[in-house]
C-alpha positions, 0 to 999 in steps of 0.5 A, spaced: 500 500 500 503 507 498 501 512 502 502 519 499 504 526 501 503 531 496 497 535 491 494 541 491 491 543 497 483 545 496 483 542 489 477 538 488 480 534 483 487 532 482 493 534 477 494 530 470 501 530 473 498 526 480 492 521 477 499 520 472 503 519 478 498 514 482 497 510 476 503 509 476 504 506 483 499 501 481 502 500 475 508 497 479 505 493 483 501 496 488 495 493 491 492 500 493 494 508 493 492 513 498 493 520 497 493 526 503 494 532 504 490 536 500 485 538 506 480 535 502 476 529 499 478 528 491 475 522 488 477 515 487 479 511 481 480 503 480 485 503 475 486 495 474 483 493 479 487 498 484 483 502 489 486 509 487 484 514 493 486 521 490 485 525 497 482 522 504 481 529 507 483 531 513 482 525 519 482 531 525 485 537 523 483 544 528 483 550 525 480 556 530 481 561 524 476 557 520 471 555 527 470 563 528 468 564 521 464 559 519 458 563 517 462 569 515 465 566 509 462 569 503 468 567 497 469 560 494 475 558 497 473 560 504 466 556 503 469 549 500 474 551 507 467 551 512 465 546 509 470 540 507 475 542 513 471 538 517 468 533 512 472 527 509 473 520 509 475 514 511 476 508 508 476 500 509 479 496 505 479 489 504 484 484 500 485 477 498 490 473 494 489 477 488 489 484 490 483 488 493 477 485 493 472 490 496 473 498 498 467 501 503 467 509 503 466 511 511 464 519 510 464 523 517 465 530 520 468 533 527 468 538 530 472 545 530 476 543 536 478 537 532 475 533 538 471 527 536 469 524 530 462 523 527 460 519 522 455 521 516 448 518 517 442 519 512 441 524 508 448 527 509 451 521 508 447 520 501 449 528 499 457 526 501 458 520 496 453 524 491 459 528 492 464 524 492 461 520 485 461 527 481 469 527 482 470 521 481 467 521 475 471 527 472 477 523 474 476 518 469 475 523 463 483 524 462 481 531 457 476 535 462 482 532 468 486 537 464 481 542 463 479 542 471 487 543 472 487 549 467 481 553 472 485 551 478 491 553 475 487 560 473 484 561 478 491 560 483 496 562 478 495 571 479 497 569 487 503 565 486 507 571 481 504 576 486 509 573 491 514 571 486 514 579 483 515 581 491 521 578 493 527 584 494 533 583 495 538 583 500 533 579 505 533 581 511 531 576 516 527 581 520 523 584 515 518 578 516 513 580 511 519 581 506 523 573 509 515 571 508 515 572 502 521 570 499 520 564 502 512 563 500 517 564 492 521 559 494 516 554 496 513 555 489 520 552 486 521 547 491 514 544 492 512 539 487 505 541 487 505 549 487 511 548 482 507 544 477 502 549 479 507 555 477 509 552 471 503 550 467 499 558 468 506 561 466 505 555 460 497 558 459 500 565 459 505 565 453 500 559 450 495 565 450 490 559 453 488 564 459 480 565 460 478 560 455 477 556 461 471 561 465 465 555 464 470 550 468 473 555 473 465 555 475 464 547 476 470 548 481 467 553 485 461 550 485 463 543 488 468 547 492 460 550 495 458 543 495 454 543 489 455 539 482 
């Protein structure tokens, strides 16, 4: 089973680059792939007969600037925050000689205090794996993968040459909003996610491809509200 740390956090679909990466591992022998760190549930894929889980989300995660703020939050970004923080997946895998043989989707909640896991019941739980379905099915469909990747990379490219066009030099240390900055541009470099990020809109830009992806920057803040 590989376990991986890597992707775009509050992505609601993974990168081309990652749906290739995973299928890979499978392709090389796993019996499954389970991917975190995107503070978000993403879609699953059995590729071969291996159980791709693209994000779990997060397990038990506080954050009290997302708790105080809850009903403030009026951005997308910020709903799929208020919403998805808190809500994710766990799954249960089973195994036999041949490889997985079945895979249950266990959708929860917790609290802000990170306190107490709370599975999903009825109704809630119906619109959890409607959700989940809607990713998945995405995932599937390699030309709109990357069409989704070039909204995200719209919608987020603006803020990562903002941090790369506000680096000076020398550094001072003690300047701390100017240290934050040339070590936000570093973490564009160094970070596969946030470097493949970079790359791809710099890419659109001299390609001329931005702003011929505005119906599918919709369909990202839609899903990020919770709506498909």
């Amino acid at each position: 089973i590989v376990v991986i740390h890597g992707g775009n956090e509050y992505n609601p679909i993974p990168s081309p680059r990652m749906a290739e990466l995973y299928r890979e591992f499978a392709n090389a022998g796993a019996s499954a792939v389970i991917g975190s760190h995107t503070h978000c549930p993403q879609g699953i894929e059995v590729y071969k007969g291996v159980p791709i889980i693209y994000s779990l989300g997060n397990l038990l995660f506080d954050n009290k600037k997302l708790s105080d703020n809850r009903t403030a939050a009026s951005q997308a970004m910020s709903l799929y925050e208020d919403k998805f923080w808190w809500t994710s997946f766990m799954i249960r895998l089973s195994f036999n000689k041949n490889g997985a043989s079945s895979l249950e989707v266990i959708p929860f909640t917790f609290g802000p205090d990170a306190s107490e896991i709370r599975l999903l019941k009825d109704k809630e739980r119906d619109g959890f794996l409607q959700h989940l379905n809607y990713i998945s099915g995405i995932i599937e469909d390699n030309e709109e993968l990357k069409l989704f990747w070039y909204a995200w990379c719209e919608i987020n490219g603006p803020k990562w040459l903002g941090y790369l066009k506000g680096c000076t030099k020398p550094v001072n240390p003690k300047d701390e909003a100017s240290y934050r900055e040339i070590i936000a541009a570093r973490n564009a470099f160094t970070c596969e996610a946030h470097n493949e990020l970079i790359t791809t809109y710099l890419r659109m830009l001299c390609e001329n491809k931005v702003g011929k992806v505005k119906e599918y920057i919709a369909k990202i803040y839609r899903m990020q509200n919770g709506e498909i």
